[in-house]
N, C-alpha and C positions, 0 to 999 in steps of 0.2 A: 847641103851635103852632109853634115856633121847628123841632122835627124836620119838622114836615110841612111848611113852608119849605123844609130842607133838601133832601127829598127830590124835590123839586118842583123846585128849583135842579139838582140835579143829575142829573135827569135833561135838564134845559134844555143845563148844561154837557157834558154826554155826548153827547149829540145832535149838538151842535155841534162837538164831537172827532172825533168818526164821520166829520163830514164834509171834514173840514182834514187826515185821514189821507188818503194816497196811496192808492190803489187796489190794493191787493199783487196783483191779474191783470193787472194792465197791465205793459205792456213797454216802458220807455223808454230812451233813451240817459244820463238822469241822474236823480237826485236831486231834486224840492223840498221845499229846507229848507221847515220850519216854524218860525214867529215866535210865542210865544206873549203876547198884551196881557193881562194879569188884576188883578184885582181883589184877588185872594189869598183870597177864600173860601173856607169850608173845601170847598163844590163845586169850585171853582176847583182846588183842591189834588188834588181827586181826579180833574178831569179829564185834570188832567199827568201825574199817575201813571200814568193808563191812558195816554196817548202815549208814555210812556217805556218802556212794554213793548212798544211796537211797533217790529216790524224794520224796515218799511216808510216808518218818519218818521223824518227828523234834526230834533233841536231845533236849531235855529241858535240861538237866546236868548232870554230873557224877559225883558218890561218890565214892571213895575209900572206899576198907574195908579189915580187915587186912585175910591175905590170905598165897597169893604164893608172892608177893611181900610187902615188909614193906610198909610200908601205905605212908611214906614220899619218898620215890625212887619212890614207884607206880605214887604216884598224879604227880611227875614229871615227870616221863616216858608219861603220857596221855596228861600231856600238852604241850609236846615235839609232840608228833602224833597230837593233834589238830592242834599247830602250821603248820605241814606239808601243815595240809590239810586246812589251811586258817580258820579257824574255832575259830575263840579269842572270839567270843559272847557266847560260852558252857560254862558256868564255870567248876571248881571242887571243892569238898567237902569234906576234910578227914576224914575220920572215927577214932575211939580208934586203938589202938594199942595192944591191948588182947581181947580172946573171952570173950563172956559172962560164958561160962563152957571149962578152959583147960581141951584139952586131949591129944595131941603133935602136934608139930607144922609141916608142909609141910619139906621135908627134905633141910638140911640147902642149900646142891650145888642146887636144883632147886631155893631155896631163893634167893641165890648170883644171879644165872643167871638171873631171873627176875627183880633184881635189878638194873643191871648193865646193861642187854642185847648186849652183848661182839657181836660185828662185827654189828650190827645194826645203820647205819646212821641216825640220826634225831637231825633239828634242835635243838637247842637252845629255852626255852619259852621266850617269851617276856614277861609274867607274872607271878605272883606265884597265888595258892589255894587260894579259899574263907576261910574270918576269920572264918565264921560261920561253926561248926561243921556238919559234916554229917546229923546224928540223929536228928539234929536241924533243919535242913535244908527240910528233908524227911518229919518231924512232923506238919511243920507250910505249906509247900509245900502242901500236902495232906489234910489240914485241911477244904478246902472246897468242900465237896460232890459235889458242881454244879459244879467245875473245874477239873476234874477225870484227875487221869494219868495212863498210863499204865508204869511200873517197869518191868525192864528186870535186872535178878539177877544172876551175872554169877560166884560168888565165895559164901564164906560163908557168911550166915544171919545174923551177928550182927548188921551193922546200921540198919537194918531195924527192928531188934527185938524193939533196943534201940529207935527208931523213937517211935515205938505203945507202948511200956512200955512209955514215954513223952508223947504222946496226944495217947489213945486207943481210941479215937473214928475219928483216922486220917484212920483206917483203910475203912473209906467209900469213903475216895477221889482215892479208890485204882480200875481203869477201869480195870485190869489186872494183873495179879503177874506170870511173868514167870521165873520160876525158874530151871536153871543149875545145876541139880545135882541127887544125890540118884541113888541108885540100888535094884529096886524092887524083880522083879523073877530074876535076874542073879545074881551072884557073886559081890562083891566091887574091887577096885583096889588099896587098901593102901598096896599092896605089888608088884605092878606095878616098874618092876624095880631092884627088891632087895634091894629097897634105904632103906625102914622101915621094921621093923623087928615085925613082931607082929600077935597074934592068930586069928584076927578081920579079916576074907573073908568076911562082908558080905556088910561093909561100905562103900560109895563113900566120896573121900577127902572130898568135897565140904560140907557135913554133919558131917562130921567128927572132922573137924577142931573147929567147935560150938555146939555140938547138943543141946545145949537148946536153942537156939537162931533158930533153925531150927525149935525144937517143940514148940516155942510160935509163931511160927510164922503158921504154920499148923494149930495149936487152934484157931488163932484169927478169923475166917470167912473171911479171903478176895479171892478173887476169883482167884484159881492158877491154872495155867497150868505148871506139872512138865514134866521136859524132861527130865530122866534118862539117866542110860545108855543101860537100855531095847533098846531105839529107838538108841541111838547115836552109839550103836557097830555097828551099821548097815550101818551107813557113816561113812566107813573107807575114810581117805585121804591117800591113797600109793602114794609112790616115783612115779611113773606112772604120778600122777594126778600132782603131783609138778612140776616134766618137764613139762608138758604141759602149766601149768600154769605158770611159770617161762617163755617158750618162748614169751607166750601171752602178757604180762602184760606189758602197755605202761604207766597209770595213775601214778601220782606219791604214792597215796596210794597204788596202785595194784605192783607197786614196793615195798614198803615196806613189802606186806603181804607176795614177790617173791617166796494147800500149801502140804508141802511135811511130814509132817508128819500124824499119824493115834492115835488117843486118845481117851479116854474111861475113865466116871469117877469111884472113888477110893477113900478109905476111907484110908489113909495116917497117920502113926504116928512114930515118931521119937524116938529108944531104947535111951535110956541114961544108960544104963547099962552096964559094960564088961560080956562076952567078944564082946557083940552086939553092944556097944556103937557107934552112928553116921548111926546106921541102919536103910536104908526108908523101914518100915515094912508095908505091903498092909493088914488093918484089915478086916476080912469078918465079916458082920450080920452090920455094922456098916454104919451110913451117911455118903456118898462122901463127901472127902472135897477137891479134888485138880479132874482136870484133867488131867490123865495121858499118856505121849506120849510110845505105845508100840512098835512102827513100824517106821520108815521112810524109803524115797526113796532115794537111795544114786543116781540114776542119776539124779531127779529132785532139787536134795541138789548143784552138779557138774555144771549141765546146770546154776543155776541161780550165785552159785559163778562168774565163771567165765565172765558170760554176766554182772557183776556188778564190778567185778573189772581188768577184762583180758579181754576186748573184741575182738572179731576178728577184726582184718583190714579190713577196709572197700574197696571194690575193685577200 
């Protein structure tokens, strides 16, 4: 159960990388950075990997946020994968260590596992985390509207809540907010598994783990593209696609890991209450505030993984 989790997560986290990458046909006069918020899951891990083979995205930095991995193993694990990938110029930025609203934590054996990532080679960091906190870091980073960034947010929303709760008017430096999570028209998955016990169908973890940190952050006007799991059930990774990719894979990111979606805007708000608590609720009669992903193409999801971190042999 814990693989088909996995693969299920990361197609969610891919999904959501697809679309926080820059467009490489577009023609602009610059650059936007990407900001990466995660959780440090082992999806998480592999959706950075695949941004770090693209030409088209600069990583500006990563923040840890407390999640699927503790925030201290996480930031270690991503600077363990940067180091793979030659990458010492990214920093990292820990976040707290509790939501802004408990409501139960990711189940302990997926914690352990993300912490640890039992059979996973990766070096050693040559560094540790930035002193500067997260929240600190996202508040003073985003502060200036002329230098926008785009934020790709692949676990729970609390640095980020905690960023615009410290400076609310950082939310202009924000070019983009794509955010990993929620279950609009489908069902949730906090009982994915049988690991958690509980009445709540309709929640996705990722909301779940914070919802107030998820509903201030929907309130605040910044400009989101969510990608639920409406779009993400739809790129499944099978065992299929893993063989294949597992023969391919020469790079040494593409060893470790061993536009395509359709959206439409949505007026978005966050239940805090049981038994709905952590629920991406679609309000009608009300102002869009997110755009929302209801569709992808799992083969155009396939084609570009692969050609980014599996690519064929050249003849």
């Amino acid at each position: 159960m814990r693989r088909r989790r996995l693969l299920a997560a990361l197609g969610l986290a891919m999904a959501a990388t697809l679309c926080a990458a820059p467009d490489h046909r577009a023609t602009t006069l610059r650059q936007i950075g990407v900001i990466i918020d995660t959780d440090a899951g082992s999806d998480d891990l592999m959706a950075i990997a695949f941004l770090l083979t693209r030409r088209d995205a600069r990583i500006e930095a990563i923040t840890i946020v407390n999640g699927l991995a503790h925030v201290r193993p996480g930031a270690a694990n991503v600077l363990r994968l940067l180091e793979l990938a030659g990458r010492r110029d990214i920093p990292v930025y820990v976040g707290r260590e509790t939501p802004l609203k408990p409501t139960a934590e990711f189940p302990a054996e997926w914690r352990k596992l993300s912490d640890t990532l039992p059979g996973v080679e990766l070096p050693q960091a040559s560094r540790q985390p930035e002193h500067e906190t997260a929240d600190e870091y996202l508040a003073k980073r985003l502060a200036d509207p002329r230098h926008r960034a785009r934020i790709l947010a692949l676990g729970p929303l609390t640095n980020l809540a905690e960023a615009l709760e410290r400076a609310p008017q950082s939310v202009r430096g924000i070019e983009e907010l794509v955010i990993m999570g929620g279950a609009v028209r489908v069902p949730g998955n906090l009982g994915d598994g049988g690991y958690f016990e509980t009445d709540n169908t309709t929640a996705e973890w990722n909301m779940f783990v914070d919802p107030l940190a998820a509903q201030k952050i929907f309130a605040a006007g910044a400009p989101i593209r969510l990608v639920p799991l409406d779009a993400t059930n739809k790129v499944r990774i099978d065992p299929a696609f893993l063989r294949e990719f597992e023969a391919r894979a020469r790079t040494p990111l593409g060893k470790f890991v061993a536009q395509v979606l359709e959206t439409r805007a949505a007026a978005i708000e966050i239940r805090q209450e049981p038994p709905e608590e952590g629920r991406t609720a679609e309000i009608a009669g009300r102002r869009p505030n997110a755009q929302v992903a209801w569709n992808a193409s799992a083969a155009a999801f396939k084609r570009i993984f692969l050609a980014a971190l599996a690519p064929s042999p050249r003849p």
